[in-house]
MARGULO-635285 format. One line per 5 residues: number of its first residue (from 1); for each residue x, z, y of N, C-alpha, C. Coordinates in steps of 0.05 Angstrom, whole numbers, plus 5000, padded with zeros to 4 digits. Example, Ala and Ser with C-alpha at 12.3 -4.5 7.8 and 13.67 -1.06 7.14 Angstrom:
1> 5264 5156 4886 5246 5156 4910 5264 5156 4934  5257 5142 4955 5273 5143 4979 5258 5157 5001 $
***
This chain:
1> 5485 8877 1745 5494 8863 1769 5474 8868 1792  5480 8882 1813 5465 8878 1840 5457 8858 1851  5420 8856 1841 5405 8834 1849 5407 8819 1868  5421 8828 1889 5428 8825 1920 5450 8804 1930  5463 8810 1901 5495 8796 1903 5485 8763 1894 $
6> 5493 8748 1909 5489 8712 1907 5502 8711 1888  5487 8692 1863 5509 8671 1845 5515 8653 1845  5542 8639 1850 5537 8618 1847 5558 8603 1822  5542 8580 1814 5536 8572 1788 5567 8551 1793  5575 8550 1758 5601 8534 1763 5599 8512 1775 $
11> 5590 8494 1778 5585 8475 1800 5594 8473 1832  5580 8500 1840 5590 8515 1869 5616 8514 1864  5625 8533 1851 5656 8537 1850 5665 8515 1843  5668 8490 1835 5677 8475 1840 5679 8461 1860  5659 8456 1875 5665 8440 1900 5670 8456 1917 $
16> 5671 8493 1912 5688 8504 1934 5714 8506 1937  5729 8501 1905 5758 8499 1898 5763 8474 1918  5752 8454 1908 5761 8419 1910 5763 8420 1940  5743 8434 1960 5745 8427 1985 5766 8445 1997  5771 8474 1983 5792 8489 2007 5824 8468 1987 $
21> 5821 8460 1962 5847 8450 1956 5851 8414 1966  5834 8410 1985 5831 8375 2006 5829 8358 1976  5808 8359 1952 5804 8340 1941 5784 8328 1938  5763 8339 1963 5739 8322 1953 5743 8298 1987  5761 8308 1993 5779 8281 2006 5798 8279 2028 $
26> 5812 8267 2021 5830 8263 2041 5829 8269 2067  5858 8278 2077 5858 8287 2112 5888 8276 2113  5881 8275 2143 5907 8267 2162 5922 8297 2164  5946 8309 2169 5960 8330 2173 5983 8329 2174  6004 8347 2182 6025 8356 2173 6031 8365 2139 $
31> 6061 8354 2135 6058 8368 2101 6062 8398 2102  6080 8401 2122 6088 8431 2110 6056 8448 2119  6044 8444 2128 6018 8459 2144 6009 8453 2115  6000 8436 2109 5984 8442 2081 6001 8455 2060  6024 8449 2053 6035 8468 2038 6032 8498 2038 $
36> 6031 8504 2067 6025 8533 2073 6006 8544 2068  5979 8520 2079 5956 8534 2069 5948 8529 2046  5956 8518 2027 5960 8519 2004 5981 8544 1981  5992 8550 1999 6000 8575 1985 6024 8571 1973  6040 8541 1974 6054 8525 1958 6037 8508 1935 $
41> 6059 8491 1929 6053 8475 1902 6063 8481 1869  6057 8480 1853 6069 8483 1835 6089 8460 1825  6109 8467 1826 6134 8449 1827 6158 8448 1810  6150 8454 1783 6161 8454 1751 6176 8428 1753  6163 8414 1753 6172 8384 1749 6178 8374 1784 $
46> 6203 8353 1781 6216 8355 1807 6200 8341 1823  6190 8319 1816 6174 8299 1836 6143 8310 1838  6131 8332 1829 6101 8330 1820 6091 8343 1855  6105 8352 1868 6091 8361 1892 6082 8327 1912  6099 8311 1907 6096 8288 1918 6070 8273 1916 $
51> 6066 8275 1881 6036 8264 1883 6008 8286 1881  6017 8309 1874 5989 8325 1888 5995 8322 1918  6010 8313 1939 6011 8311 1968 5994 8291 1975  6006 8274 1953 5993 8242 1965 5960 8243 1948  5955 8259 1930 5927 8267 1928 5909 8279 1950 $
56> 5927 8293 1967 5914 8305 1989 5910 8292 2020  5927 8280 2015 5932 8276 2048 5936 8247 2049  5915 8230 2063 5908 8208 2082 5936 8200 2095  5952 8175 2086 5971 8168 2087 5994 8182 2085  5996 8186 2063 6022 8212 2060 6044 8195 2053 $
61> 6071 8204 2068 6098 8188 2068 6104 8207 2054  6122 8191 2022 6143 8216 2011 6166 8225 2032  6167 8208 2048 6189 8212 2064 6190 8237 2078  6171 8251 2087 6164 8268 2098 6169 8292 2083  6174 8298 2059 6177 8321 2045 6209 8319 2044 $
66> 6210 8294 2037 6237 8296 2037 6263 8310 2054  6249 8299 2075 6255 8308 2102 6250 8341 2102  6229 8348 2097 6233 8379 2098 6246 8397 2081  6251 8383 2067 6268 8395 2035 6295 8392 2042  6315 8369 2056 6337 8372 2063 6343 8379 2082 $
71> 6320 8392 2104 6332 8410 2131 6313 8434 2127  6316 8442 2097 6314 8468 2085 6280 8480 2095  6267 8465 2105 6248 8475 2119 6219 8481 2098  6225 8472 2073 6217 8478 2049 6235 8480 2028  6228 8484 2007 6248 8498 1981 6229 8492 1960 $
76> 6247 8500 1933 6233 8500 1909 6245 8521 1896  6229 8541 1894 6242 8569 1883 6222 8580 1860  6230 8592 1842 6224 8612 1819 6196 8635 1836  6172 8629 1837 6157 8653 1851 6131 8653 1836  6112 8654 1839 6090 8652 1828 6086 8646 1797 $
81> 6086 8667 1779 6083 8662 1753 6110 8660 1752  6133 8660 1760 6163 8658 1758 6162 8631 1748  6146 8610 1759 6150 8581 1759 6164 8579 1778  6172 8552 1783 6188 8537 1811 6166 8528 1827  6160 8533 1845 6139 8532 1872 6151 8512 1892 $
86> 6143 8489 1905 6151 8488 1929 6134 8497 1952  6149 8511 1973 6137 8531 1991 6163 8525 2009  6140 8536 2039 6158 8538 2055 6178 8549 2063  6207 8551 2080 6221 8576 2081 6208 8606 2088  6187 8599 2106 6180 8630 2116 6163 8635 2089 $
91> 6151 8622 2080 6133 8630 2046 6161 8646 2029  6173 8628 2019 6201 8633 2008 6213 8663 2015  6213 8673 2040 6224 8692 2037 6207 8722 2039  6171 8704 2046 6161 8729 2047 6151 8737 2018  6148 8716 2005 6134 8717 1977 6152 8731 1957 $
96> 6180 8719 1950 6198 8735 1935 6203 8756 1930  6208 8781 1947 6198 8810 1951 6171 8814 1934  6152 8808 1934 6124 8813 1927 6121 8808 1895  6133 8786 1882 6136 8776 1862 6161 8788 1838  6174 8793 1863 6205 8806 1837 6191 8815 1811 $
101> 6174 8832 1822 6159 8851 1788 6156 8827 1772  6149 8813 1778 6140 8785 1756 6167 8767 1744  6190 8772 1761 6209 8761 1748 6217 8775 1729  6227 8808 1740 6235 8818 1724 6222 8839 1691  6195 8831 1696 6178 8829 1677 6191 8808 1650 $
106> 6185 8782 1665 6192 8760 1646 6214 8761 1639  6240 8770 1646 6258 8773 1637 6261 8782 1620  6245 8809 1613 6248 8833 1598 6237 8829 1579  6212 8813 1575 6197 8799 1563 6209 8772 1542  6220 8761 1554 6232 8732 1545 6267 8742 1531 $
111> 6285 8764 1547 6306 8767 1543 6314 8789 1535  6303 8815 1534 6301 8842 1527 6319 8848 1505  6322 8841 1477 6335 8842 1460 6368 8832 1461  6364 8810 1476 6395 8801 1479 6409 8810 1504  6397 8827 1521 6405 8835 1537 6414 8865 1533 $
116> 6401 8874 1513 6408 8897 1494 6439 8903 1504  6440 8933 1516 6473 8936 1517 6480 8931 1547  6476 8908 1564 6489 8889 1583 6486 8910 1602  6515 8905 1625 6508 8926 1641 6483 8902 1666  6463 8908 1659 6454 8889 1683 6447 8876 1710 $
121> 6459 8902 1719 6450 8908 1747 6486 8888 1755  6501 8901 1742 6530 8892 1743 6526 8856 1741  6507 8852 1724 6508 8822 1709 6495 8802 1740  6475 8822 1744 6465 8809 1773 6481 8812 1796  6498 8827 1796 6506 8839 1825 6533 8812 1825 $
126> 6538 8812 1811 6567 8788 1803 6557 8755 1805  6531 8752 1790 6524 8730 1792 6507 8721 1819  6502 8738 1839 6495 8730 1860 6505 8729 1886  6534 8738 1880 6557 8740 1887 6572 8711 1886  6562 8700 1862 6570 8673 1862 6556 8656 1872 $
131> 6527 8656 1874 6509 8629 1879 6499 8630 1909  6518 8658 1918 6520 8662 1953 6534 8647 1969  6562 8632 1956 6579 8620 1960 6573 8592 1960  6555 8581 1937 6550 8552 1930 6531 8556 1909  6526 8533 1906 6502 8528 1886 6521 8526 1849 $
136> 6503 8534 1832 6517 8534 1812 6487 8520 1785  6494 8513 1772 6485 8497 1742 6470 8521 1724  6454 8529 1706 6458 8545 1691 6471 8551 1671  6482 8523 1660 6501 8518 1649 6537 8525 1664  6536 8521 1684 6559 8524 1692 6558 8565 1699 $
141> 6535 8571 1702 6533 8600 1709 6536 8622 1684  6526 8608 1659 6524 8617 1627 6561 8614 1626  6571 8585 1629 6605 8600 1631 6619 8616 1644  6622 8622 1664 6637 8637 1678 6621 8663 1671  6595 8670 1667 6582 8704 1659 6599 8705 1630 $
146> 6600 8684 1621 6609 8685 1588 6642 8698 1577  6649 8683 1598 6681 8683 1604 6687 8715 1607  6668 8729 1639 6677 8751 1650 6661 8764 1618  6643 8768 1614 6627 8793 1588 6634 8768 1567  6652 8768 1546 6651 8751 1519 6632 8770 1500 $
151> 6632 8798 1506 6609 8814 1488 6579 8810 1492  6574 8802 1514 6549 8794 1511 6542 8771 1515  6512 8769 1508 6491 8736 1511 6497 8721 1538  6513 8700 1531 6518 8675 1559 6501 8667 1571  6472 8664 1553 6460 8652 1558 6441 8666 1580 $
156> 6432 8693 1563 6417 8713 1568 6422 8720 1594  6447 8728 1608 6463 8733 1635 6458 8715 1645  6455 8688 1635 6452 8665 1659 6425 8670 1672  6400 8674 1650 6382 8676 1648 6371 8700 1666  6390 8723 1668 6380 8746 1679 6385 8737 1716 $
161> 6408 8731 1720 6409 8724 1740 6388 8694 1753  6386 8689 1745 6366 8663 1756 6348 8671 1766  6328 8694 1733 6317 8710 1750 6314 8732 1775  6327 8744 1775 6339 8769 1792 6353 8762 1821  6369 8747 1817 6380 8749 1837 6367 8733 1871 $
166> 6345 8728 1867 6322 8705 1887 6335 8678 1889  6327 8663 1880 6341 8636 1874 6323 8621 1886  6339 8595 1896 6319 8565 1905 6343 8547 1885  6324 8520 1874 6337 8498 1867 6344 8479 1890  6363 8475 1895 6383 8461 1927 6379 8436 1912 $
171> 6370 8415 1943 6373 8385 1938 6400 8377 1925  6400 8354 1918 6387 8337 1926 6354 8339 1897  6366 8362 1880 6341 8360 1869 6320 8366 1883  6288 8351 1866 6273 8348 1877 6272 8330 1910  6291 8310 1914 6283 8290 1931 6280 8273 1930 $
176> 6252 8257 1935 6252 8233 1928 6265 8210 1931  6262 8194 1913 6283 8167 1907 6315 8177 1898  6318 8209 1894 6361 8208 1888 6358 8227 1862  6374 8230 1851 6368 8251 1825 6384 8273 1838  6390 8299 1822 6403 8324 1814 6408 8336 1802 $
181> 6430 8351 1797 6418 8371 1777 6399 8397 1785  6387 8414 1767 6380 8436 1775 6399 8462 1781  6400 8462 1805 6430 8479 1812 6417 8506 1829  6423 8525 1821 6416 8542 1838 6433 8559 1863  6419 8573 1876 6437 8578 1901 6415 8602 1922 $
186> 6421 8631 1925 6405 8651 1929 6390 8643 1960  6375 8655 1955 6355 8652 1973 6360 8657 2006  6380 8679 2007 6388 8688 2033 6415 8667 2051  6421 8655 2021 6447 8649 2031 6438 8610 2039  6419 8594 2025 6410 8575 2032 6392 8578 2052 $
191> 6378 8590 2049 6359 8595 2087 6373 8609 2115  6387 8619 2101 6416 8630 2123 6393 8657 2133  6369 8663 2121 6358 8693 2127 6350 8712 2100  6353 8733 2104 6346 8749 2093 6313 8754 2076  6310 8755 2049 6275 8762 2045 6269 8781 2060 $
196> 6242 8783 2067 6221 8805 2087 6234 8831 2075  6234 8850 2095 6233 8879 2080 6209 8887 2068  6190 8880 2080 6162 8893 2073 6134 8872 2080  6141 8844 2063 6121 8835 2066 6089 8844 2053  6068 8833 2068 6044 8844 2055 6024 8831 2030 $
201> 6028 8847 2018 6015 8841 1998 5975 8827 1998  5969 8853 2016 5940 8842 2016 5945 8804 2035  5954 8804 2059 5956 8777 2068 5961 8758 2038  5975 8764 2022 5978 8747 2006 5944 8742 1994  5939 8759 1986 5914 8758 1976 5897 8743 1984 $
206> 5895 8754 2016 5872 8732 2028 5872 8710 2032  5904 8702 2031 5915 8675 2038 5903 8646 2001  5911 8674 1984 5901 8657 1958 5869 8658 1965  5858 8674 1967 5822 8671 1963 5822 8648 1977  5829 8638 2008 5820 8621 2028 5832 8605 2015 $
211> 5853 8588 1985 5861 8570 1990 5842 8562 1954  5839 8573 1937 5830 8589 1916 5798 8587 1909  5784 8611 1930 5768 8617 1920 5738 8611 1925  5720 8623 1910 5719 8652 1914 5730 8652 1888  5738 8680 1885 5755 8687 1854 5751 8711 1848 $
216> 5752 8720 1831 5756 8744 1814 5783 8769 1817  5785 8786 1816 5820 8799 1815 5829 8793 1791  5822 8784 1760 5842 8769 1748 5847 8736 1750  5834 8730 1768 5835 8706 1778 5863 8706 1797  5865 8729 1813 5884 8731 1830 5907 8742 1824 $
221> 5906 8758 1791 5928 8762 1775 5939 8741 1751  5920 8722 1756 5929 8707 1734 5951 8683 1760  5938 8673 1784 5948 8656 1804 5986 8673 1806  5990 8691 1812 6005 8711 1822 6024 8726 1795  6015 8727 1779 6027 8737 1755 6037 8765 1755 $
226> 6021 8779 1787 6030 8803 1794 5997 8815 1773  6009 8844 1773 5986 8873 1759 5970 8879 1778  5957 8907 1776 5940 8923 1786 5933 8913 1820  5919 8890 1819 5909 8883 1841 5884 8889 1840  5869 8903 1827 5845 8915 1842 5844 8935 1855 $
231> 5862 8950 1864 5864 8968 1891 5868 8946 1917  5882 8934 1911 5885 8910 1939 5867 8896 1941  5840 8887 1931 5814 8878 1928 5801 8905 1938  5797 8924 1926 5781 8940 1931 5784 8955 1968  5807 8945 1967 5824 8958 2000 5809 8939 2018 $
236> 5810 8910 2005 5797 8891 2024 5770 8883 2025  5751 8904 2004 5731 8894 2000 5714 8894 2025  5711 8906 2038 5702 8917 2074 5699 8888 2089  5717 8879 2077 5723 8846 2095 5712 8822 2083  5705 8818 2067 5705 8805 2048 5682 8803 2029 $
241> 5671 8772 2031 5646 8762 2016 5650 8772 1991  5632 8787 1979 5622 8792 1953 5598 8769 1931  5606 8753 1915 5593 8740 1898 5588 8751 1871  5578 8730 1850 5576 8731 1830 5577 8701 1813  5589 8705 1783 5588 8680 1775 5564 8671 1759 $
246> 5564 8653 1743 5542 8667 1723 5544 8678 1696  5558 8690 1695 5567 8709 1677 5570 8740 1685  5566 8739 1716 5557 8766 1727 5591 8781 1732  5603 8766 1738 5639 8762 1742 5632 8767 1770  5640 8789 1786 5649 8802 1816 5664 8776 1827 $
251> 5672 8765 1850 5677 8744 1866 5682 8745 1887  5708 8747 1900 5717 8746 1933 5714 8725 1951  5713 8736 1969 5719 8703 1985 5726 8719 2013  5746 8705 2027 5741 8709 2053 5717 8695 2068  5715 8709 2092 5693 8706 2108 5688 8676 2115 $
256> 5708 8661 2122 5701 8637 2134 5709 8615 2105  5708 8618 2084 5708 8606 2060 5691 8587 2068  5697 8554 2056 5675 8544 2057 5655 8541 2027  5637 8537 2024 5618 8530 2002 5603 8511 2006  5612 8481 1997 5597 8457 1995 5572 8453 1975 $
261> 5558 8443 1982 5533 8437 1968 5543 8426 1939  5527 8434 1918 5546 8433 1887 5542 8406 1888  5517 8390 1898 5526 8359 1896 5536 8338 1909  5554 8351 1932 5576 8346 1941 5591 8327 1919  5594 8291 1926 5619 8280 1908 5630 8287 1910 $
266> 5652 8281 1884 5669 8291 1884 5690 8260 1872  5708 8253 1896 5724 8219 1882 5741 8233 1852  5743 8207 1839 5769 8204 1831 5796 8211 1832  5808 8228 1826 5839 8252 1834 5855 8243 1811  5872 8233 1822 5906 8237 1795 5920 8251 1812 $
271> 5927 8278 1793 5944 8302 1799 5969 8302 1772  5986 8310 1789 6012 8312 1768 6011 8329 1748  6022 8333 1730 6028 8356 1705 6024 8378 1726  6014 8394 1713 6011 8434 1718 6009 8431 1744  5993 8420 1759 5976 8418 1788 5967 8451 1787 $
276> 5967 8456 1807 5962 8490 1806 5931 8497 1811  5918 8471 1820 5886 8474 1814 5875 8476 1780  5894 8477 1767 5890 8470 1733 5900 8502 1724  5912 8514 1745 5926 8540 1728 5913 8563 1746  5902 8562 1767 5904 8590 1788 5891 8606 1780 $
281> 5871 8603 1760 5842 8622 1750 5848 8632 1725  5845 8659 1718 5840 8669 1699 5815 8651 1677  5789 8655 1695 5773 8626 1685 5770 8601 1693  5782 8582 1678 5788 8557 1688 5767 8542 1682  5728 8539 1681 5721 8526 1672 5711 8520 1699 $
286> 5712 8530 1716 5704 8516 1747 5719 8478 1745  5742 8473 1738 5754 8450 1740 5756 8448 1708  5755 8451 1691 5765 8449 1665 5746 8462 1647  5712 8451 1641 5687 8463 1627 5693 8462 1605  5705 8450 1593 5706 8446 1559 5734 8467 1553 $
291> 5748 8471 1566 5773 8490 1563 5793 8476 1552  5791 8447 1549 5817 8428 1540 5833 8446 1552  5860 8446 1534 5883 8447 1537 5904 8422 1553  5924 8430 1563 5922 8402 1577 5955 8398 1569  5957 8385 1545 5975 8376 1524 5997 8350 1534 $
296> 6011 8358 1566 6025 8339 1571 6052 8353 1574  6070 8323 1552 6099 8324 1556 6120 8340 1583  6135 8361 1586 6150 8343 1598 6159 8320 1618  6157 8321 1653 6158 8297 1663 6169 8307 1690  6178 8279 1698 6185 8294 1729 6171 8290 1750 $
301> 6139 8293 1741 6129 8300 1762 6110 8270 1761  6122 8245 1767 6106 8229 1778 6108 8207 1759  6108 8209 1737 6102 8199 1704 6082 8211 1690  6067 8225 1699 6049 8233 1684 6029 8261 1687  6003 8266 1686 5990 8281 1699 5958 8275 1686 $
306> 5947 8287 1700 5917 8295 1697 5900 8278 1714  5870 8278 1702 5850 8254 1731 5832 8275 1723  5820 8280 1759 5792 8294 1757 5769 8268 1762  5755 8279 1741 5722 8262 1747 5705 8278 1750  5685 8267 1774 5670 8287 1785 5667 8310 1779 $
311> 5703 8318 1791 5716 8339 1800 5714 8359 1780  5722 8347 1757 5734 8363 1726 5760 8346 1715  5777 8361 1712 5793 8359 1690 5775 8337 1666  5781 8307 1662 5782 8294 1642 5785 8268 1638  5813 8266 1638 5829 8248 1631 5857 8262 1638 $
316> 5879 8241 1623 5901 8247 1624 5914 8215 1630  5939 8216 1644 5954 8183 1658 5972 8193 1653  5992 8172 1639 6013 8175 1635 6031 8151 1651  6053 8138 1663 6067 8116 1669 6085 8108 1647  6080 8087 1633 6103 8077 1626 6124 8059 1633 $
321> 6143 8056 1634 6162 8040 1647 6179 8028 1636  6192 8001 1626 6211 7990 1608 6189 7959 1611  6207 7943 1594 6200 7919 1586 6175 7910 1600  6151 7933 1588 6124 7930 1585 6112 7948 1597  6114 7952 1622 6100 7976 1646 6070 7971 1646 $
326> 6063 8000 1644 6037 8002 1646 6027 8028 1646  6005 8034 1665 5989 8060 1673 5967 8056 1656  5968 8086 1639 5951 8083 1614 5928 8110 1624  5913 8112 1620 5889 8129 1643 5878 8133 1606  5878 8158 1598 5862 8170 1572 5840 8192 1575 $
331> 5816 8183 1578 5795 8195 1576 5782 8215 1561  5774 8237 1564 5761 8255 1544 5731 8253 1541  5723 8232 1555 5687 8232 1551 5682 8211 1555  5659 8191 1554 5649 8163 1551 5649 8166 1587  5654 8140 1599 5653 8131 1636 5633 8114 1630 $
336> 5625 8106 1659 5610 8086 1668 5626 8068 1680  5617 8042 1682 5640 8025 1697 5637 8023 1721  5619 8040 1738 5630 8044 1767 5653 8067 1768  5658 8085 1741 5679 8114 1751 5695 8098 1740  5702 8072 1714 5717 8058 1704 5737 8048 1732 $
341> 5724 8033 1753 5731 8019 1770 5744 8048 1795  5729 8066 1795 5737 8077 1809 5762 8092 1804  5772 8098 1775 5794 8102 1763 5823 8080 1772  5814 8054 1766 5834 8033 1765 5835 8035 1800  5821 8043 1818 5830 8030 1847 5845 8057 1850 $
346> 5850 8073 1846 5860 8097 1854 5886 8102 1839  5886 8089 1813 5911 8077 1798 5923 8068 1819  5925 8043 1824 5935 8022 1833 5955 8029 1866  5931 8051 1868 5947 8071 1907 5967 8086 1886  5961 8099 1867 5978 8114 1854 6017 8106 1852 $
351> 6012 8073 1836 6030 8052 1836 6045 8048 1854  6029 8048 1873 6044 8035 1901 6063 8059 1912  6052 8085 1904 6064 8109 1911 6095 8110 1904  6089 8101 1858 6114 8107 1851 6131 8081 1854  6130 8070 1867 6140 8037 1863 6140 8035 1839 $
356> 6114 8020 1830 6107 8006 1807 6084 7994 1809  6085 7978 1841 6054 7965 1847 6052 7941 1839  6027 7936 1821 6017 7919 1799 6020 7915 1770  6035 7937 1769 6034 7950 1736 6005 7953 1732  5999 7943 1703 5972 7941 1699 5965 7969 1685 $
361> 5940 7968 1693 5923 7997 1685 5900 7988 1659  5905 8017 1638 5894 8017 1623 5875 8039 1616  5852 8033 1619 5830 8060 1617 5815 8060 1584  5830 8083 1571 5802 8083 1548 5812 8109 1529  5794 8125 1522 5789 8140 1505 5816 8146 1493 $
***
């Protein structure tokens, strides 16, 4: 390693994550502006962008997303890792283009065998033909592919098209306070524009380091689920802070990155299931030192999730709701009863979030 090159120790990188991702505290803003510079949210689960928002942002109205989600001005689409992302429309159509390889990777990957035979290009060209018109079910899309090909996989065709064809999930899923189903409906035809012809790849890059880093290039292939990004690193290296970890791991950063002092506090954070500060790194021990696995159900978002303590991954909250409501806060290491207390007050904003204010909180091991 070039004696020359700065290291900095996981610590740094943590309070450099926590501060470009607004968690070592709160700000006043616009949502969609932080969405942006955030790169999007990870948005698997329908409600979970709501409370990493209200993690971030100094009086955050769900109403406000809401609002951007039914005058299309954000979306929740298949992109990044070929998860469901919420991102903005202009994100949405520049990102898709850039990512296809990763869908149709996974496809080939996940569906390859049962697609065996299919004419597929035909399978896509038909099914996006349909979800141009209106939004459709995958279930409702697996019949009608099934109907037209009875020789091949229903399922598989549903599956190819979801991926392939650039999809967003249309409200009313994902709005808060109304349910949905997950219905899909192509990308050109719900934004009423076309994806980029030739969006840029390196912008993407820099846009993840500034929201990210500093990081690694499998740091920025693991965020992206795209390949051979070390020519697009190495294209940008000219520009761009050079580090080290301590493991002697190469490190980007853009220029105006910030780097907080490692003993920088760091509050109390409840983040929803698969918060994308838990997934963006190839090495995740910057937020996650022990490498726990993070073994949660299933949820829609704002039932259940992760707590950082001084700004690590450890604990897990779950909501229960019925008869006997209660926010159960599960710890992976012995607290003190000032982070005890500081857990339960940050509960309690949590509560108020999901309407369930004064449901009692339970902290322990």
């Amino acid at each position: 390693m070039n004696a020359s090159i700065r290291v900095l120790s996981r610590r740094q990188l943590n309070r450099a994550t926590l501060e470009r991702q607004q968690l070592l505290r709160r700000k006043r803003g616009a949502v969609a502006e932080l969405i942006e510079r955030l790169v999007g949210l990870q948005a698997q689960a329908p409600l979970a962008a709501y409370v990493a928002l209200w993690s971030r942002l100094e009086g955050f109205d769900p109403a406000e997303l809401s609002e951007l989600m039914t005058t299309r001005q954000v979306v929740r689409a298949g992109l990044l890792r070929s998860t469901i992302h919420l991102v903005t429309a202009e994100d949405c159509l520049m990102m898709w283009p850039l990512v296809y390889p990763v869908a149709d990777r996974g496809l080939r990957g996940s569906f390859g065998k049962q697609l065996a035979g299919a004419d597929l290009e035909a399978v896509v060209a038909f099914g996006t033909d349909l979800l141009s018109r209106g939004p459709y079910s995958r279930s409702r899309l697996r019949d009608v592919l099934g109907e037209r090909w009875p020789d091949w996989d229903a399922n598989a065709m549903a599956y190819a098209v979801s991926y392939l064809a650039g999809t967003v999930q249309v409200t009313p899923r994902g709005v808060w306070g109304t349910t949905g189903p997950a219905a899909l409906q192509t990308i050109e035809s719900w934004l009423g524009r076309a994806p980029m012809a030739d969006p840029s790849i390196d912008a993407l890059v820099l846009r993840y380091l500034a929201a990210f880093g500093p990081a690694s290039v499998t740091d920025v292939q693991t965020w992206s689920g795209l390949t051979r990004l070390r020519e697009v690193v190495d294209r940008l290296r000219p520009g761009l802070r050079v580090y080290a970890d301590e493991d002697g791991r190469e490190l980007f950063d853009v220029p105006e990155g910030p780097l907080p002092d490692a003993e920088t506090p760091a509050p109390v954070r409840f983040l929803p299931e698969y918060d994308n500060l838990l997934l963006s790194h190839a090495d995740r021990r910057r937020v996650n030192p022990s490498g726990r696995p993070v073994p949660l159900p299933p949820g829609n978002g704002a039932a259940i999730g992760t707590v950082l303590i001084d700004g690590d991954y450890a604990a897990d909250w779950r909501h229960h709701r019925g008869a006997d409501p209660v926010l159960r806060v599960t710890t992976h290491r012995p607290i003190t009863a000032e982070v005890q207390e500081a857990i339960e007050a940050e509960a309690a904003e949590l509560l108020t979030l999901i309407g369930s204010k004064g449901t009692p909180v339970v902290v322990g091991a």
